[in-house]
C-alpha positions, 0 to 999 in steps of 0.5 A: 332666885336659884335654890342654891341662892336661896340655900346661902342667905343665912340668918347667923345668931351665936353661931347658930343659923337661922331662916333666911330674911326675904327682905333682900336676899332674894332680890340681892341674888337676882341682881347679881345672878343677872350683872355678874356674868357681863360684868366678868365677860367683858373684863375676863374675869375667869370667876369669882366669890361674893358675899354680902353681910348685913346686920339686923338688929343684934344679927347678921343675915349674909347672902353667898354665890360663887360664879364661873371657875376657879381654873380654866388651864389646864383644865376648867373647874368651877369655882367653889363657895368655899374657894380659898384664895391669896388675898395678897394685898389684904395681908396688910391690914388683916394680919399685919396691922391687926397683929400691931393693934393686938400689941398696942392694946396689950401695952407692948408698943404704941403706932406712936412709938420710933420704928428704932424703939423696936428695931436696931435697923432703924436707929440711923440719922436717916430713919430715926424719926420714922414712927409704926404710924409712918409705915402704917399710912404709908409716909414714911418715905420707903420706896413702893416695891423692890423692883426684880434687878434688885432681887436678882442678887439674893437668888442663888444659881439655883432659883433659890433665895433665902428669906433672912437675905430678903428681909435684911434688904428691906429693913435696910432699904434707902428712903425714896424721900423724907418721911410724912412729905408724900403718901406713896403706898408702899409694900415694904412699910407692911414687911417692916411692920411684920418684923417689928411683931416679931421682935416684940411678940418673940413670935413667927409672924404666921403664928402669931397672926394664927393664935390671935385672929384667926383660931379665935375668931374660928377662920379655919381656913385662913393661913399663909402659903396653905400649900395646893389643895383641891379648894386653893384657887390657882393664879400664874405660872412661875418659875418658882413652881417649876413653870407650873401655876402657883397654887398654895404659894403666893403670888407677890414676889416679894412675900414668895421671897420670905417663904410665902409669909410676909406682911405685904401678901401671903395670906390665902382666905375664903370668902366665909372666913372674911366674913367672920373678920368683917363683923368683928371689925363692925362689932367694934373689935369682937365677934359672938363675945370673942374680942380680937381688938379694942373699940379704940384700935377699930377706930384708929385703924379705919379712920382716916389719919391723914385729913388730906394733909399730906399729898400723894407725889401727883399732888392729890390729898391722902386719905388713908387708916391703919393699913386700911384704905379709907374710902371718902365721897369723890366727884362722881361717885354714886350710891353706896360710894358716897358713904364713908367706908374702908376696906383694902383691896389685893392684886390677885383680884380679891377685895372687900369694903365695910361700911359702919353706918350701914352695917355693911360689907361686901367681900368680892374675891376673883382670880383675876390673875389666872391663867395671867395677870391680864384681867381687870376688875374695876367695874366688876368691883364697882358693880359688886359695892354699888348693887349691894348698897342699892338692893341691902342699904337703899342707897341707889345712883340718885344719890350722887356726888357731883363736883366738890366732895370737899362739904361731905368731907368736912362733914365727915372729919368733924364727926370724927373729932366729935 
């Protein structure tokens, strides 16, 4: 183990830290230091930032490492442990659905409530009926993304779009289908979910988020589009960044669109920051006695809300939470994977998943998409949740589920209403 390894496994108590816990940090650090390099070499991951929590009994011990480089064009820089990235993706349930929650707790709106309660733009014969629990699991019936010929007109001769335009188009976008008769994951339902804490906070998005997640639960370097910066982690070369590599402007054209702050994407985070966040979301919705959410709403957000009642277009039962993804045992999966969980994941190769009953999580943050979009980062995701799960929580490959996860699942949906 690494003197610098040994540095980052911190045992924190209100705050304050403490020595570090030998019982798994040290072998945590030598499994990854061993896997991560061929794990990233063979899907050209530039680098990446790990960090693995675990509470014991009323404190969490957390191990961090930072691997290869956060830039490798023009120039290569190595990745730093306080590397700030956009999560894209992870907007949704970080900022957007806690930001609905927040709400919902305080009475100003129920995920039970008519879209058209909230927002004018609903109120049509077609979307009416579409509730804040439609957008929030992705059956309301909107389509997946606005592909680029559809953007094409809102951009002006010179590159420039304002975000009004982009969001008048979402709010009145066509359903691809009628609500709660598929599950199709969907960027829109996160930017719609967005508008209606606005409306109902009388609040920018970003300000909102800001108050009441981020500066409470002390993420000081959490916050939309932060602009570059000598930690901020660059992704691809764009137009919009005069054909240089973004950096500090989101990545996701969309959310680029509305000026970098958006429901879907736009948030930019470090691994220490996700950490806060984390134990929060296993503390049952407060951290070192700061409450961000009610035990109810963690509930509700990380629980599956669908029991596979409705299918994805392929025909596949659904499972997903509020603007969580919720993760269930499938054929196949092995150790940790086998325990329920949640988390999200973002296109720009960020990632993190919590599991409950282990007290456990895991955020896995890469750049997969510098200098381009060519990276993959499926195994290197894997390797991160099941080396974790093995060396933290004793739960290796043995542990397997083979054909039908359907008992485990029925298992798990019955605790559930218990």
């Amino acid at each position: 183990m690494t003197k610098l390894s040994m540095a980052l496994a911190t045992l924190v108590t209100a705050g304050v830290a403490a020595a570090p816990s030998p019982s798994w940090t040290e072998a945590l650090a030598e499994r990854f230091d061993a896997a991560v390099a061929d794990v990233m070499e063979r899907e050209q991951i530039p680098g990446a930032v790990i960090l693995v929590g675990h509470r014991e009994g009323d404190e969490w011990v957390t191990w961090q490492q930072a691997y290869g480089a956060m830039q490798v064009s023009p120039e290569r820089r190595a990745m730093p442990l306080d590397a700030i990235f956009d999560l894209a993706s992870m907007t949704k349930p970080i900022a957007t659905g806690t930001s609905i929650l927040i709400l919902q707790d305080r009475g100003l709106l129920s995920v039970e409530d008519r879209v058209s309660q909230h927002l004018a733009e609903y109120d049509t014969a077609e979307k009416r009926d579409i509730r804040i629990r439609d957008l929030m699991t992705h059956v309301s019936g909107l389509p997946s993304y606005i592909g680029e010929a559809d953007r094409r007109p809102l951009v002006d001769e010179h590159g420039y779009v304002c975000p009004g335009p982009m969001r008048d188009m979402v709010l009145t976008m066509p359903l691809q289908r009628p609500a709660r008769s598929a599950m199709v994951y969907s960027c829109l339902n996160a930017i719609t979910c967005a508008q209606i804490v606005e409306r109902v906070s009388g609040q920018p998005f970003n300000e909102f988020a800001e108050q009441n997640i981020f500066e409470p639960l002390g993420m000081g370097d959490t916050s939309f589009s932060p602009g570059p910066g000598p930690r901020v982690v660059p992704t691809t070369q764009a137009a919009s960044a005069g054909g240089e590599f973004l950096c500090g402007m989101v990545h996701d054209p969309l959310a680029n669109m509305q000026g970098g702050v958006s429901g879907n994407a736009g948030l930019f985070s470090t691994a220490q920051d996700l950490s806060r966040f984390a134990q929060m979301m296993l503390g049952g919705g407060a951290r070192e006695g700061v409450r961000i959410l009610s035990e109810d709403a963690v509930s509700q957000a990380t629980h599956d809300q669908l029991s596979g009642e409705i299918s994805t277009p392929r025909g596949a039962p659904a499972h997903r939470g509020l603007l969580w993804e919720t993760y269930l045992p499938e054929p196949g999966d092995e150790g940790i994977e086998t325990i329920q969980g949640f988390g999200h994941t973002g296109y720009t190769g960020t990632a993190m998943r919590l599991w409950p009953s282990q007290q456990l999580y895991v955020i896995a943050l890469t750049n997969r998409v510098h200098p381009d979009d060519s990276a993959r980062v499926t195994a290197f995701r894997r390797m991160c949740w099941r080396t974790a799960g093995e060396v933290v929580a004793g739960i290796d490959g043995s542990i397997t589920v083979l054909k039908d996860a359907t008992p485990i699942r029925e298992s798990i949906r019955e605790s559930q209403r218990g």
